[in-house]
C-alpha positions as CSV (number, residue, x, y, z in Angstrom):
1,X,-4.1,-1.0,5.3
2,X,-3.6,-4.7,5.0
3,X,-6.9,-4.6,2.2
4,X,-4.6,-2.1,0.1
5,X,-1.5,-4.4,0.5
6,X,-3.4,-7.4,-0.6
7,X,-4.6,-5.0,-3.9
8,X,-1.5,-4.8,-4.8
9,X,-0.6,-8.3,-4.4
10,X,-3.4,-9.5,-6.7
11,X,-2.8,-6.2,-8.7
12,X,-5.8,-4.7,-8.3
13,X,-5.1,-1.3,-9.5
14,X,-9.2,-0.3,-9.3
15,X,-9.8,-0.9,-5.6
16,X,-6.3,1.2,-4.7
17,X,-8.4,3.8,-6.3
18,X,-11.3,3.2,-4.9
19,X,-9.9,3.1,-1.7
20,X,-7.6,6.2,-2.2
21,X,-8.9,9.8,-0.2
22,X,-10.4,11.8,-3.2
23,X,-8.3,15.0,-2.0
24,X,-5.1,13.1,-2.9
25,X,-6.1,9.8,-5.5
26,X,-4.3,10.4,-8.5
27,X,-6.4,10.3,-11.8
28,X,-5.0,6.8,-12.8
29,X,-2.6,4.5,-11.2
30,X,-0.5,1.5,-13.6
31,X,1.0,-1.2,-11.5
32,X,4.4,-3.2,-12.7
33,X,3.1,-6.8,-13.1
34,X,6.5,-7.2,-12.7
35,X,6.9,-7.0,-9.0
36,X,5.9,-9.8,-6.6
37,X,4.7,-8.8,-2.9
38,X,5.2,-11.3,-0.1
39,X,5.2,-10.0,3.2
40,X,3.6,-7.0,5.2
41,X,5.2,-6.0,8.6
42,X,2.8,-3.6,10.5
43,X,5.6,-1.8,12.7
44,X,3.4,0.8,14.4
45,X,-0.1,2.5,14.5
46,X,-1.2,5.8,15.4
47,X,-5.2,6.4,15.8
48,X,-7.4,4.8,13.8
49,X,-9.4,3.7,16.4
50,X,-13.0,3.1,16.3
51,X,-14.0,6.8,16.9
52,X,-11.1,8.3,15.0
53,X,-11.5,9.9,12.2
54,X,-7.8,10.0,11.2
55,X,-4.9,7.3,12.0
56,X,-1.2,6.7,10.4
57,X,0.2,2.8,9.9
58,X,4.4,2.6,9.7
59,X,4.8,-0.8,7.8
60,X,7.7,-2.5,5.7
61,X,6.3,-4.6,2.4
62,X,8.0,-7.0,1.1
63,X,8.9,-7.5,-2.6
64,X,11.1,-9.3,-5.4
65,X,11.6,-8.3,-8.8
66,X,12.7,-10.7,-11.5
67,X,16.3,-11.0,-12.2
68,X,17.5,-8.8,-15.1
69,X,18.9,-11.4,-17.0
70,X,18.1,-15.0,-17.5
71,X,20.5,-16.6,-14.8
72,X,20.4,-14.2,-12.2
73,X,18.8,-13.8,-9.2
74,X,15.6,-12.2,-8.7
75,X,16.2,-8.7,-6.4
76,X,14.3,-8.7,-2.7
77,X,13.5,-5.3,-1.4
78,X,11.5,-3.8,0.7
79,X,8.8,-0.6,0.8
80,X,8.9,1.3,4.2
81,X,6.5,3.9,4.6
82,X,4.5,5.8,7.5
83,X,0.8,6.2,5.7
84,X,-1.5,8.7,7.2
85,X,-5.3,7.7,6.7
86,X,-8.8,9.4,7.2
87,X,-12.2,8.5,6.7
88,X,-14.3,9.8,4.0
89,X,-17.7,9.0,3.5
90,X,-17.9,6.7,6.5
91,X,-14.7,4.4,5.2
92,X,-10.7,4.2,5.9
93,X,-9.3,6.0,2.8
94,X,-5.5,6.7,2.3
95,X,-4.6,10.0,1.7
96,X,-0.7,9.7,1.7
97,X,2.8,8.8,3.1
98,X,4.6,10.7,5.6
């Protein structure tokens, strides 16, 4: 989870996909360079334990998108999702939002 937020901080667009469950990873994935991450709240956690093969991670990221004209302010919002993951050839992959 926190791997896949840090992705999209740096954009990294290739280990999303790498890290996406092949029974739900889209054929491509584009990014917008636009948006800024800042924070990840893990609220909760279900399974995922060391001898599960399937867990879920409730979490709110933080973001801020440039202001739409020169002299605004820049928009803060928030993504708050419940992500199930399983494991697929031995590693955490996410397979989608509940």
């Amino acid at each position: 989870m926190r791997s896949r937020y840090s992705a999209f901080v740096v954009g990294d667009a290739d280990y999303l996909l790498r890290t996406w469950h092949p029974s739900t990873r889209p054929a491509s994935l584009e990014l917008d360079p636009a948006v800024r991450w800042f924070r990840l709240d893990v609220l909760d956690r279900r399974g995922g334990g060391l001898l599960d093969d399937e867990g879920e991670v409730e979490f709110a990221a933080h973001y801020r998108m440039p202001p739409p004209t020169a002299g605004a302010k820049a928009t803060a919002s928030h993504q708050h999702e419940r992500s199930r993951f399983a494991r697929a050839d031995g590693r955490w992959r996410y397979v989608d939002a509940v």
